[in-house]
C-alpha positions as CSV (number, residue, x, y, z in Angstrom):
1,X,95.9,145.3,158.5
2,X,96.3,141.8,159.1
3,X,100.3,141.7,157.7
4,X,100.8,144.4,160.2
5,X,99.8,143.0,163.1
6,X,101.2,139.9,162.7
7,X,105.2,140.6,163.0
8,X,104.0,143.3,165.6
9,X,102.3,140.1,167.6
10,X,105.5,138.3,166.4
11,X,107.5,140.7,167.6
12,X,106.0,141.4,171.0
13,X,106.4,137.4,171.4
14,X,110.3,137.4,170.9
15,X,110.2,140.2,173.4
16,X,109.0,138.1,176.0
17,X,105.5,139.7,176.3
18,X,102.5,138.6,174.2
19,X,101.1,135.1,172.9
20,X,104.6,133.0,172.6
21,X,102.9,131.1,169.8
22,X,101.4,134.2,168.0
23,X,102.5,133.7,163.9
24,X,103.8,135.7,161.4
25,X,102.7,135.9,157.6
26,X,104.9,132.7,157.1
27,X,102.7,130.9,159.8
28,X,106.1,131.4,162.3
29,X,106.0,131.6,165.3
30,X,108.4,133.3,168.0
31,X,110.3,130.3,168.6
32,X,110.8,129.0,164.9
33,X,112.6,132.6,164.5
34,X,114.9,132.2,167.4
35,X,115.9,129.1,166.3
36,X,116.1,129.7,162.7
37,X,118.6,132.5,163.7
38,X,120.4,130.6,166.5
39,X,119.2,132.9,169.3
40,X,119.7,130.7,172.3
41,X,118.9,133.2,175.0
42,X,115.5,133.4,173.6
43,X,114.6,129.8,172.5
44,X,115.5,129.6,176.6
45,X,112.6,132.1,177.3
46,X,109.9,131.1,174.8
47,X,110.6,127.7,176.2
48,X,110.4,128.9,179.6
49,X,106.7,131.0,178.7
50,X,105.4,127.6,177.2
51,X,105.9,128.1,173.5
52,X,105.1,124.6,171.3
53,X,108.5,123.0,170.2
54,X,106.5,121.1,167.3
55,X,105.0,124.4,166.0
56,X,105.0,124.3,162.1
57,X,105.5,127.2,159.3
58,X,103.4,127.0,156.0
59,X,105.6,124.5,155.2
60,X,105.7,122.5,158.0
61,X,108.8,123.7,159.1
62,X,109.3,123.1,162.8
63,X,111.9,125.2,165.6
64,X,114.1,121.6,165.2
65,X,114.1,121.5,161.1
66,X,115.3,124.9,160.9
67,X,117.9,125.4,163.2
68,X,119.4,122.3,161.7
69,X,119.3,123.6,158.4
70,X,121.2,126.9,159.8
71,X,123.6,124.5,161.7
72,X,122.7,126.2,165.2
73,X,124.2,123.0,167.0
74,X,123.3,124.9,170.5
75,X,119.8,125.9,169.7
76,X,119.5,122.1,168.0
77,X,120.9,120.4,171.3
78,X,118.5,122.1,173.2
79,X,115.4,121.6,171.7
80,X,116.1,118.0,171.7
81,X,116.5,117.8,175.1
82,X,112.7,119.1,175.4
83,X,111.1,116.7,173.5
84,X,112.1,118.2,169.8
85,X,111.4,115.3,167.4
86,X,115.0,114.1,165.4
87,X,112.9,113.0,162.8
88,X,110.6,116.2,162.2
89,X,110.0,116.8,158.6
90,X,108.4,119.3,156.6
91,X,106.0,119.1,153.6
92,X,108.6,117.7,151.3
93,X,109.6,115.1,153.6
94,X,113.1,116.7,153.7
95,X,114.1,116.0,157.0
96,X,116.5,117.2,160.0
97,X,119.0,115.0,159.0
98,X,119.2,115.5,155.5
99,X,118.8,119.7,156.3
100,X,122.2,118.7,158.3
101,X,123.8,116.5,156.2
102,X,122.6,118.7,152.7
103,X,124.4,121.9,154.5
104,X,127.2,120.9,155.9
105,X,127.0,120.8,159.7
106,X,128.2,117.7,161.1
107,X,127.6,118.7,164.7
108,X,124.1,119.0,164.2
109,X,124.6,115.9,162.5
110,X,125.7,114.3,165.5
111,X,123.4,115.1,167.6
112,X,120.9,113.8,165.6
113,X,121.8,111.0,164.8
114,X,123.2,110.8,168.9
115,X,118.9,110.9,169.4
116,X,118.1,108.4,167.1
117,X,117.4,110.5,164.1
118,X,116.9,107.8,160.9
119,X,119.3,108.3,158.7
120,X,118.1,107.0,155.6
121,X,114.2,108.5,155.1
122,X,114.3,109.9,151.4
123,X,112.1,112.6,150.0
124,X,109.4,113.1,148.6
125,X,110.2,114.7,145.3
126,X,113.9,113.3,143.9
127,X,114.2,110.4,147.0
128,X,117.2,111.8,147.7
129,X,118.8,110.8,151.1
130,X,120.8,112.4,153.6
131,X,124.3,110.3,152.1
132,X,123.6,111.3,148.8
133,X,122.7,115.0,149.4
134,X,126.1,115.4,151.3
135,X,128.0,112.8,148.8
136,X,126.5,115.1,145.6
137,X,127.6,118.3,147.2
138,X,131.2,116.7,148.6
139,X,131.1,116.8,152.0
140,X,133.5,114.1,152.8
141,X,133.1,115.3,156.8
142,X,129.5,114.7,156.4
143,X,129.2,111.7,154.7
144,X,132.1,109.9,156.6
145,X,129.8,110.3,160.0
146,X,126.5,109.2,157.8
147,X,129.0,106.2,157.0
148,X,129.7,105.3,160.5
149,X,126.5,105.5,161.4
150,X,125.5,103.2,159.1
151,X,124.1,104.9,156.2
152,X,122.7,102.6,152.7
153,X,125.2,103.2,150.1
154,X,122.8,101.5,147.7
155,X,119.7,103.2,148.2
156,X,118.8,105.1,144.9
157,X,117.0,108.2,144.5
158,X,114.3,108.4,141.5
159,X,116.4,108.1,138.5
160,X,118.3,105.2,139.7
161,X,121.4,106.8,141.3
162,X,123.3,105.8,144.6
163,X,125.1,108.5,146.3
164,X,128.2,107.1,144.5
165,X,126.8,108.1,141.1
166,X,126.1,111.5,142.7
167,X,129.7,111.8,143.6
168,X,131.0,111.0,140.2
169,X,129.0,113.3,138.5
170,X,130.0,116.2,140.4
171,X,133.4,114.5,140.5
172,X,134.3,115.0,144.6
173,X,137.3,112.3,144.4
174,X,137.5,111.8,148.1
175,X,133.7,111.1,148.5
176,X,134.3,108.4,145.7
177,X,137.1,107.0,147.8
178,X,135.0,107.1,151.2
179,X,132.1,105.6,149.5
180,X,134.3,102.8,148.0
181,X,135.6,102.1,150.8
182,X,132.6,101.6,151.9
183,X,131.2,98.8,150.1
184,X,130.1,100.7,146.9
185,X,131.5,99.1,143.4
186,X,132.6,100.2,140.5
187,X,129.5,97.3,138.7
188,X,127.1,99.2,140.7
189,X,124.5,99.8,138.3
190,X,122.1,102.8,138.0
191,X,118.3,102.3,136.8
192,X,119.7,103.1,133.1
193,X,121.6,99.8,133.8
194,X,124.9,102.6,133.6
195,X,127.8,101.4,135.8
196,X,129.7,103.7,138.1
197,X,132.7,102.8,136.3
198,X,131.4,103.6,132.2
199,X,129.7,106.8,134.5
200,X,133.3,108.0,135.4
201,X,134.8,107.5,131.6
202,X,132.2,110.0,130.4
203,X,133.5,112.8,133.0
204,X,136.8,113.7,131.5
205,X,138.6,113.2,134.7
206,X,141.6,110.9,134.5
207,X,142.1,110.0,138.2
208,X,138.6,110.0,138.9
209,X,138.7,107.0,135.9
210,X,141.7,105.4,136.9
211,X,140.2,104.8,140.5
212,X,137.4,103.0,139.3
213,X,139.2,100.9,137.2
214,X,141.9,100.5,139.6
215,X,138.9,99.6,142.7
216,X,137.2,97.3,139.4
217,X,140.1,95.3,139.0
218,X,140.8,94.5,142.8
């Protein structure tokens, strides 16, 4: 009976009638739904009937963490402007920023990082940061605003790799370049004591090899 009457409660709460912090089987509530599907309108009338912006899912996924994961830069903007926390987290310790920066939405992004979202917490499971999440996975948009904003390069996650050692692996030229340019080396050393550069001569790629011997020799 119980999983019945939950998205019913659930339900009656996105409605606009009924507990506005009533929870689903997940432990969402209304306003974690809105905002994990972008619905403005209602985020604007749960907020209005009270509903608690720091609410957390069985996971400890807040209204904030997951409309930046689905990039819903509106729903985002607003809940920030309500007291959302830029640096909520959930029980991994993946946080806003990273769910931004990991995905691809450099508006949310911005916004963030606009509220003083820190930009270089690392997780709890791989110590991955927001730079080498969006480095490994080549978004060069992504990592050029962490960049501006002052993202560490040479933070390494739990193996000893640096978002540049990321970007070599999965080979995403530009992000090399960006990352370069950035203060990154071709010496830089992983915890294997493996360079960037001996790292790129074991990928098969000739211009990704011939810019870090090119960058190694300047």
């Amino acid at each position: 009976m119980k999983r019945l009457i939950l998205p019913l409660l659930l339900a009656l709460a996105l409605l606009g009638c009924g507990d506005p912090d009533a929870r689903d089987d997940k432990g969402r509530t209304a306003l974690i739904v809105a905002a994990e599907q972008g619905e403005l309108a209602k985020v604007e009338r749960l907020l209005e009937r009270g509903a608690d912006i720091h609410a957390r899912d069985h996971c400890l996924w807040t209204p904030l963490l997951t409309a930046a994961a689905h990039g819903h830069s509106a729903v985002v903007e607003r809940l920030l402007a309500v007291g959302g926390d830029p640096d909520d987290q959930d029980e991994g310790l993946y946080s806003a920023v990273m769910q931004a920066a990991g995905n691809n939405h450099p508006e949310v992004l911005a916004l963030l990082l606009e509220h003083g979202a820190s930009i270089d917490l690392q997780e709890q499971t791989l110590h991955w940061t927001a730079l080498i999440w969006a480095a490994r996975e080549g978004h060069s948009e992504t990592v050029a605003l962490l960049l501006a904003h002052g993202a560490d390069i040479h933070l390494q996650d739990n193996r000893g790799d640096s978002a540049l050692f990321h970007a070599i692996r999965a080979q995403h030229i530009d992000v090399v370049k960006q990352l370069l340019d950035a203060g990154a080396h071709p010496t830089d050393q992983n915890g294997d004591g493996c360079t960037a550069l001996n790292l790129a001569a074991r990928q098969d790629n000739r211009e990704l090899l011939e810019l870090l011997a090119r960058r190694a020799a300047e």
